[in-house]
N, C-alpha and C positions, 0 to 999 in steps of 0.2 A: 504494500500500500504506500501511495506516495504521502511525503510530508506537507503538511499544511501551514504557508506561510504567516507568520503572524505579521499582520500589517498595524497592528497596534502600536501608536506613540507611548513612549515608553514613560514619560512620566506627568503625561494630558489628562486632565478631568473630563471625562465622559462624562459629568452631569451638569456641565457647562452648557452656557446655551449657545443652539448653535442648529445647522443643518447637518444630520449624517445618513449619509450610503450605506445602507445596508445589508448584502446578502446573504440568506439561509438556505442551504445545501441539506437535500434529502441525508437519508443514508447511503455510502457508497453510491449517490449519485440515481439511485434508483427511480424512476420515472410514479411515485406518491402521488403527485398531488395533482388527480387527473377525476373529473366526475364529481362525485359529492365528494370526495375528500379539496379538492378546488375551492369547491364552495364554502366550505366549514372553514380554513384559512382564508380568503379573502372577505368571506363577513368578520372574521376574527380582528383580521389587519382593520378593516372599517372601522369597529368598536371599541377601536384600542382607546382611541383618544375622548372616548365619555367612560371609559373606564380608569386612566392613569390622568390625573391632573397635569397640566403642564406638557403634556406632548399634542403635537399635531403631525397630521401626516399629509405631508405632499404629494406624493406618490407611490403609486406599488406596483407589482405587476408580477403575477403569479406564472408560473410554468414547470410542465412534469416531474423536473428534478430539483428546483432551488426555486427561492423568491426574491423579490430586489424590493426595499422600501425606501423610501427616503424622508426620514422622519425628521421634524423638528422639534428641540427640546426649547422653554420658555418659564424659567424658573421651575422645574421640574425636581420634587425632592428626592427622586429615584437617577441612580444611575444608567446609562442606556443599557450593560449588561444586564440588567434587572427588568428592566421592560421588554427587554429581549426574550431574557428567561419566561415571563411572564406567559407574554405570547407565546412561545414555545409549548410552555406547557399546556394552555388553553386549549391549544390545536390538537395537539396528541391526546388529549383527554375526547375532544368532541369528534375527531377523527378516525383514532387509532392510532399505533405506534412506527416508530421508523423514520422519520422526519426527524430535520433538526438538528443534526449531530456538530455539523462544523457553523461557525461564524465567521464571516468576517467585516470588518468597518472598516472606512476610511471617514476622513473628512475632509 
């Protein structure tokens, strides 16, 4: 299995406010999130931001094996791993498991 680069800044606040890039990678890349699993993550991603204070979301865009979001944080008292997590686990709870393994962000 290949290594996964960490694109994380190495000593940045993620719970700053800001715009970040987000992508979520299935498992091993597997083509999940296709029919109503689709669906259960992008109502998910939708309702993030009436469910975490302080995040809004700009954009997203779901496909078979990873997702792309581009959220924005605004005094938000959570860290974006956290909201990340969050959603993560929402999805595999309403969906089933298998998603979700790797992260990464830029900003």
């Amino acid at each position: 299995m290949r290594a996964v680069k960490n694109v994380r800044l190495r000593d940045y606040d993620y719970s700053s406010n800001g715009f970040y890039f987000v992508t979520i990678c299935t498992d091993y890349r597997r083509p999940y999130l296709t029919g109503r699993n689709k669906q259960v993550v992008a109502l998910s991603i939708e309702r993030l931001p009436r469910k975490i204070d302080g995040v809004r979301l700009d954009y997203y865009s779901v496909m078979p094996s990873h997702v792309h979001l581009i959220l924005i944080l605004e005094e938000c008292q959570l860290k974006l791993s956290e909201v990340i997590r969050r959603l993560k686990a929402v999805t595999t709870r309403q969906a089933g498991s298998g998603y979700g393994s790797r992260t990464t962000t830029s900003m």
